[in-house]
DRENPA-743466 format. One record per atom (N, C-alpha, C, O): chain; residue in one letter; atom name; x, y, z; residue number from 1. Coordinates in steps of 0.001 Angstrom, whole numbers. Layout:
BEGIN
unit = A	code = A	site = CA	X = X	Y = Y	Z = Z	pos = NUM;
...
//
This chain:
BEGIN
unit = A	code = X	site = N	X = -169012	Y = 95994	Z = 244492	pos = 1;
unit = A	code = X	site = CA	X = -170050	Y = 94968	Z = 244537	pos = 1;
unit = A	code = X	site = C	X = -169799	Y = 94004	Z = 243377	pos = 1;
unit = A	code = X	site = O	X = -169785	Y = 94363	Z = 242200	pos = 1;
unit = A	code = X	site = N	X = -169596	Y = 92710	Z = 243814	pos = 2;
unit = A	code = X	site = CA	X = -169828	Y = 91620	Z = 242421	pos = 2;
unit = A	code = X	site = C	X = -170754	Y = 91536	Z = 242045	pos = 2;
unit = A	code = X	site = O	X = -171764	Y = 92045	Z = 242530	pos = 2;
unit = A	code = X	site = N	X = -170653	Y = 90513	Z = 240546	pos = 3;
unit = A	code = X	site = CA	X = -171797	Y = 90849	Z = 239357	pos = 3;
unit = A	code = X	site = C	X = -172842	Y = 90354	Z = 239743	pos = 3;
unit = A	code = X	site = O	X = -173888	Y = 90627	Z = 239155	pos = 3;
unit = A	code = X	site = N	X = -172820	Y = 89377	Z = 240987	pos = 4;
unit = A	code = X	site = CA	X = -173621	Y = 87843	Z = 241194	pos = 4;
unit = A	code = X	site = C	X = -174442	Y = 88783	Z = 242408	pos = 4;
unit = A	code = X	site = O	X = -175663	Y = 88757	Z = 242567	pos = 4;
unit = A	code = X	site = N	X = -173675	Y = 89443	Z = 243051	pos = 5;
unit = A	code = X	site = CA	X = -174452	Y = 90341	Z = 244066	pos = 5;
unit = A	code = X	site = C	X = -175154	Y = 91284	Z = 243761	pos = 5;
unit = A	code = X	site = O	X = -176201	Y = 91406	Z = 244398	pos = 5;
unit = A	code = X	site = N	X = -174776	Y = 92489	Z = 242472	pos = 6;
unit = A	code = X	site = CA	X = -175498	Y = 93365	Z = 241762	pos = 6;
unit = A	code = X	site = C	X = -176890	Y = 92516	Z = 241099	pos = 6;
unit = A	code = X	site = O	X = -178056	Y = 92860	Z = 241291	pos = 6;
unit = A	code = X	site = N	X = -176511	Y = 91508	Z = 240404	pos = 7;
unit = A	code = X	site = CA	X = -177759	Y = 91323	Z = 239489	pos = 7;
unit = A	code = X	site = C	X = -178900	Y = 90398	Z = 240336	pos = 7;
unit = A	code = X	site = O	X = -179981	Y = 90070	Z = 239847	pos = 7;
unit = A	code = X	site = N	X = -178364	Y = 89977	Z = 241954	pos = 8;
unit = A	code = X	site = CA	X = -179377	Y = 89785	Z = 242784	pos = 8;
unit = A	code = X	site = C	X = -180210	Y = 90688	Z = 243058	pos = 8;
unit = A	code = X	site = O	X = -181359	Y = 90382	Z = 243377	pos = 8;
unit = A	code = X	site = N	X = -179842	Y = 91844	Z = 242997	pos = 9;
unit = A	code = X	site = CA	X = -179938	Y = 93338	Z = 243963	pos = 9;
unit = A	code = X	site = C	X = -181202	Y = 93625	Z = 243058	pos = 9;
unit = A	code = X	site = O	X = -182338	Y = 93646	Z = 243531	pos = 9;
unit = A	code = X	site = N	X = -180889	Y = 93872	Z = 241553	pos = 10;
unit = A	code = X	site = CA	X = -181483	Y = 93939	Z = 240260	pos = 10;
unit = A	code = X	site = C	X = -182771	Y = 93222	Z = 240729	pos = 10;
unit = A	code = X	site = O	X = -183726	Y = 93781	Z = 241269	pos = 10;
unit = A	code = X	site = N	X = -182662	Y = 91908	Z = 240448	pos = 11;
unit = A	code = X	site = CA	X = -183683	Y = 90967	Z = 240801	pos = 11;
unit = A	code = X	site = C	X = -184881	Y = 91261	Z = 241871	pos = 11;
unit = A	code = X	site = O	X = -186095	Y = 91444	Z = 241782	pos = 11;
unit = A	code = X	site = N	X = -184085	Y = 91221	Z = 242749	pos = 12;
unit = A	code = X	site = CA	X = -184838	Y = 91882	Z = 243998	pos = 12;
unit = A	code = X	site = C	X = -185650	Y = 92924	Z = 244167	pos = 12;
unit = A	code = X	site = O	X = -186764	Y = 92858	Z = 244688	pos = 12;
unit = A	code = X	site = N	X = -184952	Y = 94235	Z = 243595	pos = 13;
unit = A	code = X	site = CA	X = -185973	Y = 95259	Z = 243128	pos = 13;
unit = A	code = X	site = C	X = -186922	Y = 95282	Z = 242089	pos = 13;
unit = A	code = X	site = O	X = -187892	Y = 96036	Z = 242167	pos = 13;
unit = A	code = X	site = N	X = -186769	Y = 94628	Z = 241241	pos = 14;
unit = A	code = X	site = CA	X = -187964	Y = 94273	Z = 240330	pos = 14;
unit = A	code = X	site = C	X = -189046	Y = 93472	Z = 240003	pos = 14;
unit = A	code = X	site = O	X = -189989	Y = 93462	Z = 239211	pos = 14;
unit = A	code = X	site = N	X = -188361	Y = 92502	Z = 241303	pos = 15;
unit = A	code = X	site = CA	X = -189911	Y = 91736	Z = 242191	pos = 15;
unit = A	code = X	site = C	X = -190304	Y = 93232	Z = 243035	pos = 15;
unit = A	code = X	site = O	X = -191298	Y = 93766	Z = 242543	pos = 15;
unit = A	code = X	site = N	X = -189888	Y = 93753	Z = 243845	pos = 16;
unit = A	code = X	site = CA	X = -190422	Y = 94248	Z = 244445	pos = 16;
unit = A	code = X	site = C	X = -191565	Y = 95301	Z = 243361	pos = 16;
unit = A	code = X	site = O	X = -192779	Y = 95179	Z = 243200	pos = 16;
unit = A	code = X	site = N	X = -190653	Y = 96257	Z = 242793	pos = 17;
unit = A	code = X	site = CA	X = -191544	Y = 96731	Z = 242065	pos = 17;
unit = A	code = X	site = C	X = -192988	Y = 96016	Z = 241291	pos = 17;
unit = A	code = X	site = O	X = -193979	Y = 96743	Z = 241238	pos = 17;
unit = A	code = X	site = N	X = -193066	Y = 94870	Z = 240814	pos = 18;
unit = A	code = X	site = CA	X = -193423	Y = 93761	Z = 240396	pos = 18;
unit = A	code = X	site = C	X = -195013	Y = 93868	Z = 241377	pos = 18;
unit = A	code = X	site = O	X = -196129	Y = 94346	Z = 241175	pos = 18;
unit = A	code = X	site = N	X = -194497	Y = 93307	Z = 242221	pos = 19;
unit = A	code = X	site = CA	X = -195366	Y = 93362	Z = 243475	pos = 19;
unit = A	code = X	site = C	X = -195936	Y = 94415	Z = 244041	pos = 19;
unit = A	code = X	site = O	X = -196930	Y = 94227	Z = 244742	pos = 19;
unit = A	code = X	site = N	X = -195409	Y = 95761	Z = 243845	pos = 20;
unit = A	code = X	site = CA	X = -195951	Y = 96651	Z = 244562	pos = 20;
unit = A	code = X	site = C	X = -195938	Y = 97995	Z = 243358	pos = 20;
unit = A	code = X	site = O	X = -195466	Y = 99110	Z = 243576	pos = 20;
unit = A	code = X	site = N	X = -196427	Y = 97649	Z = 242386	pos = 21;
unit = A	code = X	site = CA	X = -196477	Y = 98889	Z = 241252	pos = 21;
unit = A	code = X	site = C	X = -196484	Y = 100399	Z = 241968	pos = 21;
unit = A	code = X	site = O	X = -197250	Y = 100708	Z = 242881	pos = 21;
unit = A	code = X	site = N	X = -195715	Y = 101072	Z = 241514	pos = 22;
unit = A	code = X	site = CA	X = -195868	Y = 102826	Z = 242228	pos = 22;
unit = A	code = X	site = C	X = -194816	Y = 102692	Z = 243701	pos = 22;
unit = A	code = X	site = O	X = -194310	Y = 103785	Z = 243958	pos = 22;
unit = A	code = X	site = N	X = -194524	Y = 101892	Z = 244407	pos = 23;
unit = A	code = X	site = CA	X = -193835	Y = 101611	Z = 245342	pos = 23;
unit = A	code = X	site = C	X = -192441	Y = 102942	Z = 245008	pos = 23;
unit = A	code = X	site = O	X = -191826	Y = 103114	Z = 243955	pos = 23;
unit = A	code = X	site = N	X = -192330	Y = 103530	Z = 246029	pos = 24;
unit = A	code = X	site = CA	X = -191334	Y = 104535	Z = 246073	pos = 24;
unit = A	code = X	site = C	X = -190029	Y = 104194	Z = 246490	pos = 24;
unit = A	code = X	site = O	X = -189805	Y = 103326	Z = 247334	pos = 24;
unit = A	code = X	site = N	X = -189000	Y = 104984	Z = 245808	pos = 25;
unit = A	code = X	site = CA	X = -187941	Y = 104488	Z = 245881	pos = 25;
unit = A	code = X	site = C	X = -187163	Y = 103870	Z = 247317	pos = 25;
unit = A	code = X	site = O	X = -186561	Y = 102817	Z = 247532	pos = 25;
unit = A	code = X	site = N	X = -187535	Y = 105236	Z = 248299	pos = 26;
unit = A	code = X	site = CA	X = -187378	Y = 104542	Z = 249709	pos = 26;
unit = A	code = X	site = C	X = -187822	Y = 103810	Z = 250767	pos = 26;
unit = A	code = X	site = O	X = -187219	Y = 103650	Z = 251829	pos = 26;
unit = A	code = X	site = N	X = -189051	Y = 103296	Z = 250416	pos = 27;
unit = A	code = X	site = CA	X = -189689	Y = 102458	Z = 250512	pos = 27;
unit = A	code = X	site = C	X = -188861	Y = 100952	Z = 249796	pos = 27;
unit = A	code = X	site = O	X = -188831	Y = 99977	Z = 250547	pos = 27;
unit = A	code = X	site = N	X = -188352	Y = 100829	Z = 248679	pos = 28;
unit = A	code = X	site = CA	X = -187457	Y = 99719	Z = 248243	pos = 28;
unit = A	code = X	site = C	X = -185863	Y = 99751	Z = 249182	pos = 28;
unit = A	code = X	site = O	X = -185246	Y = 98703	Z = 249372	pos = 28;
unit = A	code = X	site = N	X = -185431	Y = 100900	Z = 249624	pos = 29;
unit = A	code = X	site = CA	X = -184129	Y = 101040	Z = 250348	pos = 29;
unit = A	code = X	site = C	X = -184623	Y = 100362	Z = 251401	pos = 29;
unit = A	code = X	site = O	X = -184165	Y = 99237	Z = 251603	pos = 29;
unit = A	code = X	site = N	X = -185681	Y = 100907	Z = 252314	pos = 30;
unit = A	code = X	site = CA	X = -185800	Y = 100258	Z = 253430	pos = 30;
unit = A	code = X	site = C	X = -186187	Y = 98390	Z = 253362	pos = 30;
unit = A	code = X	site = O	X = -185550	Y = 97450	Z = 253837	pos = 30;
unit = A	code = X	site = N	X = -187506	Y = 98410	Z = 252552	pos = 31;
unit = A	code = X	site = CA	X = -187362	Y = 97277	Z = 252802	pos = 31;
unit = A	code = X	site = C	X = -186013	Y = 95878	Z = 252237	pos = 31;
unit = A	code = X	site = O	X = -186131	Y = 94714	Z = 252620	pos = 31;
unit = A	code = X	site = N	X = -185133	Y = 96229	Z = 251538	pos = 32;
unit = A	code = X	site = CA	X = -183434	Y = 95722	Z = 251676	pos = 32;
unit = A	code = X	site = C	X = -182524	Y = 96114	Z = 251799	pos = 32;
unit = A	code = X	site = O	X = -181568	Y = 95779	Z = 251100	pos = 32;
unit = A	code = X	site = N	X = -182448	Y = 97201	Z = 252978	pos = 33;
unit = A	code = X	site = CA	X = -181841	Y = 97644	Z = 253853	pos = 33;
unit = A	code = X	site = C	X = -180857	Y = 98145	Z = 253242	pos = 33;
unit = A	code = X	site = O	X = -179867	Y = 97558	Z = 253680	pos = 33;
unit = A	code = X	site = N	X = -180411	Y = 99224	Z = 252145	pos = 34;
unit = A	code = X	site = CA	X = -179933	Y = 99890	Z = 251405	pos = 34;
unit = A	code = X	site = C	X = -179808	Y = 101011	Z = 251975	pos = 34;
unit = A	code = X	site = O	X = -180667	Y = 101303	Z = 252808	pos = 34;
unit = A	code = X	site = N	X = -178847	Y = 101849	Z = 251734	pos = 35;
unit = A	code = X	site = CA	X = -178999	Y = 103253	Z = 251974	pos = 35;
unit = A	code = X	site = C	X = -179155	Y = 103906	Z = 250654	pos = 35;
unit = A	code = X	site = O	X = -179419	Y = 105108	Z = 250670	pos = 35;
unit = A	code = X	site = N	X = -179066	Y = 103464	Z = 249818	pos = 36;
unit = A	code = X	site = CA	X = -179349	Y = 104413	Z = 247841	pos = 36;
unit = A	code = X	site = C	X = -179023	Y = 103346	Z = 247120	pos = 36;
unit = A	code = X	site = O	X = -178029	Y = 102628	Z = 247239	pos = 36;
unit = A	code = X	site = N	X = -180299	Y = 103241	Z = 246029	pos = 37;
unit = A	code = X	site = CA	X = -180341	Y = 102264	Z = 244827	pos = 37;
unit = A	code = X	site = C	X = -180280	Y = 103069	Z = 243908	pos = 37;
unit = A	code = X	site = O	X = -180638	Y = 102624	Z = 242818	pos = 37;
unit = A	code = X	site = N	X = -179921	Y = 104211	Z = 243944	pos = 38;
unit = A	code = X	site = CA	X = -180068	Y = 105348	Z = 242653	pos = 38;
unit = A	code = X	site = C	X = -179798	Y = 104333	Z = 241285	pos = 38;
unit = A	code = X	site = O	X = -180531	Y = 104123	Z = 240319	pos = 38;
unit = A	code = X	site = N	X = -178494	Y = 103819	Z = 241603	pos = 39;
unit = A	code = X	site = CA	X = -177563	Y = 103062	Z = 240014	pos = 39;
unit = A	code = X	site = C	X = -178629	Y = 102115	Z = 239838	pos = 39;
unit = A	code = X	site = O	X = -179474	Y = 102277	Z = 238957	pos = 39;
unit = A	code = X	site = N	X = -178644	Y = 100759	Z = 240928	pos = 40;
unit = A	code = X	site = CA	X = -179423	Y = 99560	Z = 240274	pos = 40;
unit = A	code = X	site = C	X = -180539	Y = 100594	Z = 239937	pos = 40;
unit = A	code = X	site = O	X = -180368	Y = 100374	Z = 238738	pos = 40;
unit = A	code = X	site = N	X = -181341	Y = 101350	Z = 239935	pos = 41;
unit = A	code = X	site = CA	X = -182592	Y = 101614	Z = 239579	pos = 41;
unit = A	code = X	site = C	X = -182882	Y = 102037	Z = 238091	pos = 41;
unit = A	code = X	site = O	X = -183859	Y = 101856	Z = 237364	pos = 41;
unit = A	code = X	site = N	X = -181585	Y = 102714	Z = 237892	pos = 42;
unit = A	code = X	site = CA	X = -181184	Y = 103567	Z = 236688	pos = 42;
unit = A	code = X	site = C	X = -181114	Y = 102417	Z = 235966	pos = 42;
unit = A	code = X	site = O	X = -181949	Y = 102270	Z = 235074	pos = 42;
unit = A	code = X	site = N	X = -180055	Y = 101311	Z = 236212	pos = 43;
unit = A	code = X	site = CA	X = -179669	Y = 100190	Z = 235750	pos = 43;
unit = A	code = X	site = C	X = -181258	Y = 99725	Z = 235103	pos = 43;
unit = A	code = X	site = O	X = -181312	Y = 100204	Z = 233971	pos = 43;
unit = A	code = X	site = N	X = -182428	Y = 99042	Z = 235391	pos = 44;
unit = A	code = X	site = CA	X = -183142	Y = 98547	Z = 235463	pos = 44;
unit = A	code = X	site = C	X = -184353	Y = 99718	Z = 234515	pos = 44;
unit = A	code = X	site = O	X = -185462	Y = 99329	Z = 234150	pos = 44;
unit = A	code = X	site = N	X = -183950	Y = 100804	Z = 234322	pos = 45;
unit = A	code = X	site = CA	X = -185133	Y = 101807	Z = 233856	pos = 45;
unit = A	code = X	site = C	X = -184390	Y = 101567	Z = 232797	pos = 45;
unit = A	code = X	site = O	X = -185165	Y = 101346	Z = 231867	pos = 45;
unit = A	code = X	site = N	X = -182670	Y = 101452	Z = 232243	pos = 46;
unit = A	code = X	site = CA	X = -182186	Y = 102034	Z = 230779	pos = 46;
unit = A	code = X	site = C	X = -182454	Y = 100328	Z = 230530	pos = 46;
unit = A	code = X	site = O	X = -182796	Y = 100153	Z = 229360	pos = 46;
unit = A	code = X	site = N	X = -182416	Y = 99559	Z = 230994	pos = 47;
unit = A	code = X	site = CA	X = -182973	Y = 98253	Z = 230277	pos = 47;
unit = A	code = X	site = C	X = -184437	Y = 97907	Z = 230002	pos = 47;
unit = A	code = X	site = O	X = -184842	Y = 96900	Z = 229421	pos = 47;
unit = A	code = X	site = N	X = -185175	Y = 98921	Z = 230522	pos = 48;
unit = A	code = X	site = CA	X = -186719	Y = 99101	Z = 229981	pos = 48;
unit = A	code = X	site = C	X = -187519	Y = 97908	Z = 230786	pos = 48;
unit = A	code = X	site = O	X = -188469	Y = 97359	Z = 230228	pos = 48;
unit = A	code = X	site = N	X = -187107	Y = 97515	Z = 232127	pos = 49;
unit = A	code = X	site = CA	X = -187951	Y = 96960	Z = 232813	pos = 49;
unit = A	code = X	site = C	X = -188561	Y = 97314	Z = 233707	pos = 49;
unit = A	code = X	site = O	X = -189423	Y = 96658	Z = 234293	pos = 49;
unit = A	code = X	site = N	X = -188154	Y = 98565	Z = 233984	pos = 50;
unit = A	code = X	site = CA	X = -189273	Y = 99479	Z = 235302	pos = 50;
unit = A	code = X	site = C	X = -189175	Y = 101188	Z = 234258	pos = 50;
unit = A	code = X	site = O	X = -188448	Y = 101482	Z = 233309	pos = 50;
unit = A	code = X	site = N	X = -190136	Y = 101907	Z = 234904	pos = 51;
unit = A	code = X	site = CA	X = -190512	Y = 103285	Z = 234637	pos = 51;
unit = A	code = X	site = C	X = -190653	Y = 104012	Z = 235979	pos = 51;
unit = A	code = X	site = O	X = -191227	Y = 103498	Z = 236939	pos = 51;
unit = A	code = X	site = N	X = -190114	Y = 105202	Z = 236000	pos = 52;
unit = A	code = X	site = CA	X = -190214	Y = 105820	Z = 237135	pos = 52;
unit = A	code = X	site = C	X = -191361	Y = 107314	Z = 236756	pos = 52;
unit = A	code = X	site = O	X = -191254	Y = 108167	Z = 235875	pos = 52;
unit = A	code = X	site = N	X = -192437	Y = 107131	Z = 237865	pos = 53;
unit = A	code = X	site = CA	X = -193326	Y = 109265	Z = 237336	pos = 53;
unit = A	code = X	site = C	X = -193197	Y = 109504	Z = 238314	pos = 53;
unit = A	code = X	site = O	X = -193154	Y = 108801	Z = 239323	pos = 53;
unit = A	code = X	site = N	X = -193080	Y = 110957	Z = 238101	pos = 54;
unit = A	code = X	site = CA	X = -193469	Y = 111927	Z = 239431	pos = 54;
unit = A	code = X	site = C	X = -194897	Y = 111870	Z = 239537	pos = 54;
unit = A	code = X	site = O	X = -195734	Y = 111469	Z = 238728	pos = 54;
unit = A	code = X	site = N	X = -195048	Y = 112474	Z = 241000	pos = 55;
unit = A	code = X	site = CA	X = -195942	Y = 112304	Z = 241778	pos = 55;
unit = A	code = X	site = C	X = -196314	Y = 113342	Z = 242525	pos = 55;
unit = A	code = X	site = O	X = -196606	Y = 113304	Z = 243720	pos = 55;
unit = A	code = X	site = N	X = -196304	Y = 114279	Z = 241812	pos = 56;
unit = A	code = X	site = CA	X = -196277	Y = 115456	Z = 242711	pos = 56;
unit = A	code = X	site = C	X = -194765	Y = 115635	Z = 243385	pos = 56;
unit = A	code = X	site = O	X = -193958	Y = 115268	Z = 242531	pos = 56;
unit = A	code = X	site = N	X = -194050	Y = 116078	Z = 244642	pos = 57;
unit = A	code = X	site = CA	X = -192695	Y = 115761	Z = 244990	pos = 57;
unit = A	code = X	site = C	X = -192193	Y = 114163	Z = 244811	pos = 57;
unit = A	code = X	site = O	X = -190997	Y = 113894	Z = 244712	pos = 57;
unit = A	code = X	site = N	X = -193201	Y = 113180	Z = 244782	pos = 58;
unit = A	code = X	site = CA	X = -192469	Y = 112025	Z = 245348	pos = 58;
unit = A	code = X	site = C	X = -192003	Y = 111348	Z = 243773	pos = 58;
unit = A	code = X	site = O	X = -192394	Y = 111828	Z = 242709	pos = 58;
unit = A	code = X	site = N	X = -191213	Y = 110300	Z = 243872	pos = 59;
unit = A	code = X	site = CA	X = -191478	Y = 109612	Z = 242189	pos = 59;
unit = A	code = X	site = C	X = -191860	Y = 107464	Z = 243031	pos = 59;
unit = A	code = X	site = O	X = -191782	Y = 106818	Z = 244076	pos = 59;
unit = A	code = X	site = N	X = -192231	Y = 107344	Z = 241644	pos = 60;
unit = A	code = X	site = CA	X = -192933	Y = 106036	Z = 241915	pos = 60;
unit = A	code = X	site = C	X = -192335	Y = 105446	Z = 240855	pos = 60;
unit = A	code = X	site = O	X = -192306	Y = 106066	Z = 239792	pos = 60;
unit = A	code = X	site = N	X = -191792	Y = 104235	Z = 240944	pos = 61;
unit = A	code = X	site = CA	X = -191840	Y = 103185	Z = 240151	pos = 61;
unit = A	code = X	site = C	X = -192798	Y = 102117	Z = 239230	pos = 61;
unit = A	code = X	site = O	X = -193657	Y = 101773	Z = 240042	pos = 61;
unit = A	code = X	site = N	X = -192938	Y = 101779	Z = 238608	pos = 62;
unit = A	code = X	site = CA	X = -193665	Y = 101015	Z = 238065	pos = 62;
unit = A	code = X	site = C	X = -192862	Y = 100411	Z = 236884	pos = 62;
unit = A	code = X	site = O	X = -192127	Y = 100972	Z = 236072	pos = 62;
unit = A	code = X	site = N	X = -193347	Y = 98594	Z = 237069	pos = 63;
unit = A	code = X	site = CA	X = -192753	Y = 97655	Z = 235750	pos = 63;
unit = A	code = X	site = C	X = -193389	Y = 98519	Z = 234601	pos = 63;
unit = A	code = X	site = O	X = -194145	Y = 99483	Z = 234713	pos = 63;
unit = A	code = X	site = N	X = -192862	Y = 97896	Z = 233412	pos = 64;
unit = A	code = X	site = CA	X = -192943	Y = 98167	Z = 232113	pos = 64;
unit = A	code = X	site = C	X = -193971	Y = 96738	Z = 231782	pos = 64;
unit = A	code = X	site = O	X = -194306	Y = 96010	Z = 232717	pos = 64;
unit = A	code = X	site = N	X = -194293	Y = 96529	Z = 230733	pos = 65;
unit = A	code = X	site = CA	X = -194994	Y = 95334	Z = 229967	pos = 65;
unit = A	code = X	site = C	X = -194143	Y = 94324	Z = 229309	pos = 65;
unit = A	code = X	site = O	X = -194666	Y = 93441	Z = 228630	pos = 65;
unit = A	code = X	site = N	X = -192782	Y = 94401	Z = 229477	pos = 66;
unit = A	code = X	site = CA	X = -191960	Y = 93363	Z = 229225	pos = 66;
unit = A	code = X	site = C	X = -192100	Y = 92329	Z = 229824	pos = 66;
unit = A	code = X	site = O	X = -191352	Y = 91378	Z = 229598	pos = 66;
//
């Protein structure tokens, strides 16, 4: 994947998250048609702009206050 395509991808998921606080991970695959964001997600948590909790089995996303 190029850099211009990754850091769209980036983008994309963190509106989404943005928009939909707690929104689950496959819930973000489906709606941009991904089969696994594991990396961008990771990508985006070690830069401290989203947080991921469990939820009982499930985990949820949520932005940070940056």
């Amino acid at each position: 994947m190029n850099t211009t395509k990754r850091e769209e991808l980036l983008a994309d998921i963190l509106d989404l998250v943005r928009k939909d606080p707690g929104i689950r991970p496959s819930e973000i695959n489906k709606r941009l048609g991904l089969e696994q964001s594991d990396a961008l997600r990771e990508n985006l948590i070690r830069r401290g702009l989203i947080r991921k909790e469990r939820d009982g089995a499930a985990v949820r996303l949520y932005p940070t206050s940056r």
